[in-house]
Structure formats: structure tokens, C-alpha cells
C-alpha positions as CSV (number, residue, x, y, z in Angstrom):
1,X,15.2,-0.2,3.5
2,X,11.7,-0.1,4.1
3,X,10.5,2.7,6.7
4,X,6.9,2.7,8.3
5,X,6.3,6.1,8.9
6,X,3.0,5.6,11.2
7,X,2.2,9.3,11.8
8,X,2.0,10.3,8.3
9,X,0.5,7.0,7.2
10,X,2.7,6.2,5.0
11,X,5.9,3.3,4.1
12,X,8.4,4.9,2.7
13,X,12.0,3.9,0.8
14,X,15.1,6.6,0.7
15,X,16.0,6.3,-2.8
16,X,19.0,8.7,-2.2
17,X,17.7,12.6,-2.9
18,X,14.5,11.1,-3.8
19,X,11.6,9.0,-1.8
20,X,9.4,6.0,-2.7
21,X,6.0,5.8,-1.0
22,X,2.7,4.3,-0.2
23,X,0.1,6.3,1.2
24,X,-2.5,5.2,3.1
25,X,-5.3,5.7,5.0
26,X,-6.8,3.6,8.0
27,X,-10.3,3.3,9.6
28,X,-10.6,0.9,12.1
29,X,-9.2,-2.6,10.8
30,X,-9.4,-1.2,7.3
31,X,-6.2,0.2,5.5
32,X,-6.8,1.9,2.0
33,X,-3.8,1.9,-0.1
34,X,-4.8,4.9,-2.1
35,X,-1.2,5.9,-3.7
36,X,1.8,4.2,-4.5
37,X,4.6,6.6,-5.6
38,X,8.2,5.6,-7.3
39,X,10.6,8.7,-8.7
40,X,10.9,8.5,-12.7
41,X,14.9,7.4,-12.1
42,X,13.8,4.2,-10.0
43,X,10.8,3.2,-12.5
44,X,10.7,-0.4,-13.7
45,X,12.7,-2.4,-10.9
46,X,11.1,-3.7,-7.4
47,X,10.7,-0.8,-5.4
48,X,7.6,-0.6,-5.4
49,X,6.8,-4.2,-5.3
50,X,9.2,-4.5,-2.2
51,X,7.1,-1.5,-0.5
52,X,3.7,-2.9,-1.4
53,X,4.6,-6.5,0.1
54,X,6.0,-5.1,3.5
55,X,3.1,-3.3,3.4
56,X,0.8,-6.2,2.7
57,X,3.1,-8.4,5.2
58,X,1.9,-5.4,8.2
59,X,-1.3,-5.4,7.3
60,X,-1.8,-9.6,7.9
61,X,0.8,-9.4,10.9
62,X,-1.4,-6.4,12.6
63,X,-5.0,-8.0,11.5
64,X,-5.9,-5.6,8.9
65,X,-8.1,-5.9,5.8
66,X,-6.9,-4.0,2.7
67,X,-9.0,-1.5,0.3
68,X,-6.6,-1.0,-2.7
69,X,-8.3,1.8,-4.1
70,X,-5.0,2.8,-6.3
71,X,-5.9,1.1,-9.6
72,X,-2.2,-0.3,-10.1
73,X,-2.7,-2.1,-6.7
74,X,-6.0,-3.7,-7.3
75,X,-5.1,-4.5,-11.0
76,X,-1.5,-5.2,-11.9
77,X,0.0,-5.8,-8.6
78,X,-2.2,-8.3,-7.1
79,X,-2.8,-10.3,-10.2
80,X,1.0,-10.5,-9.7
81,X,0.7,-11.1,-6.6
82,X,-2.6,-13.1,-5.6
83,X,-1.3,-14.5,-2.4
84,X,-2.8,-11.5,-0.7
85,X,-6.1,-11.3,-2.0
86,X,-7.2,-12.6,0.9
87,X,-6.9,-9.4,2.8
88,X,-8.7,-7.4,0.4
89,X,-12.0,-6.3,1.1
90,X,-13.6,-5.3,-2.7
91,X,-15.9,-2.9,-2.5
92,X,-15.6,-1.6,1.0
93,X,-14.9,1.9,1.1
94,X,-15.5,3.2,4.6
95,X,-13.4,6.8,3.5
96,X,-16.2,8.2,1.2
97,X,-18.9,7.8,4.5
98,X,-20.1,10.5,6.4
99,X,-20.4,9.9,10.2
């Protein structure tokens, strides 16, 4: 089961001993999905595609846009995925600004 863990930015799966996570950061109505994280034992299955689409599915629910700044979510997983390309906003990253 998928866990939201909104004070540490991050969802999160209990793998047993070991823990499955997407880190991100937000800014506004941008989240950047910067790190996606699966333990060597769990490798290869849907983990973290079941994370990254619950993550996805929040991010249209709560009227986000998406920076995927990891490169396996901007390459492999949406061209797997292309239903939510329409959240993504290419290009925008509003972390590296100073205010």
C-alpha cells in the first residue's frame, strides 16, 4: 500500500524491512519528482510504477503540474506511460531559482 507521507514529501511503499519511495519537492502548483527509489530485492516488478502513478493520479486530483527532473521519470516511465504528459511542465525548474 501506497502511503503519502506529506511532511517529508515523499510516497512511500513498506516493502517489509525495506522501503520504496518517491521524493519530491513542491513550489507552489509545481511538484518535482526528483528521486524514485526501489530496494535491490524488489527491482524489476511494479513497485515503482504503482508509486509513480498514485503519485501522478495526486498530482491531477490536487491541480499540480509535474517537473520530472529524475531521468528514469522523464525518459522510460512516461514514454510508458504518456497519459500523463499532460501534467508535465518541460523545462520549468523553479528549485534551482534564487528568491
Amino acid at each position: 500500500m501506497i502511503e503519502h507521507d506529506k511532511s517529508h514529501h515523499r510516497f512511500v511503499w513498506q516493502c517489509g524491512k525495506y522501503e520504496a519511495a518517491l521524493m519530491y519537492a513542491v513550489k507552489g502548483d509545481i511538484l518535482d519528482f526528483y528521486h524514485i527509489y526501489t530496494p535491490d530485492p524488489f527491482r524489476g516488478g511494479d513497485i515503482s510504477t504503482s508509486i509513480l502513478k498514485h503519485a501522478f493520479d495526486y498530482a491531477r486530483d490536487n491541480g499540480y503540474h509535474v517537473v520530472p527532473s529524475c531521468p528514469y521519470i522523464a525518459g522510460t516511465f512516461l514514454e510508458r506511460f504518456p497519459e500523463y504528459k499532460d501534467l508535465v511542465d518541460e523545462g520549468v525548474f523553479p528549485f534551482t531559482e534564487k528568491e
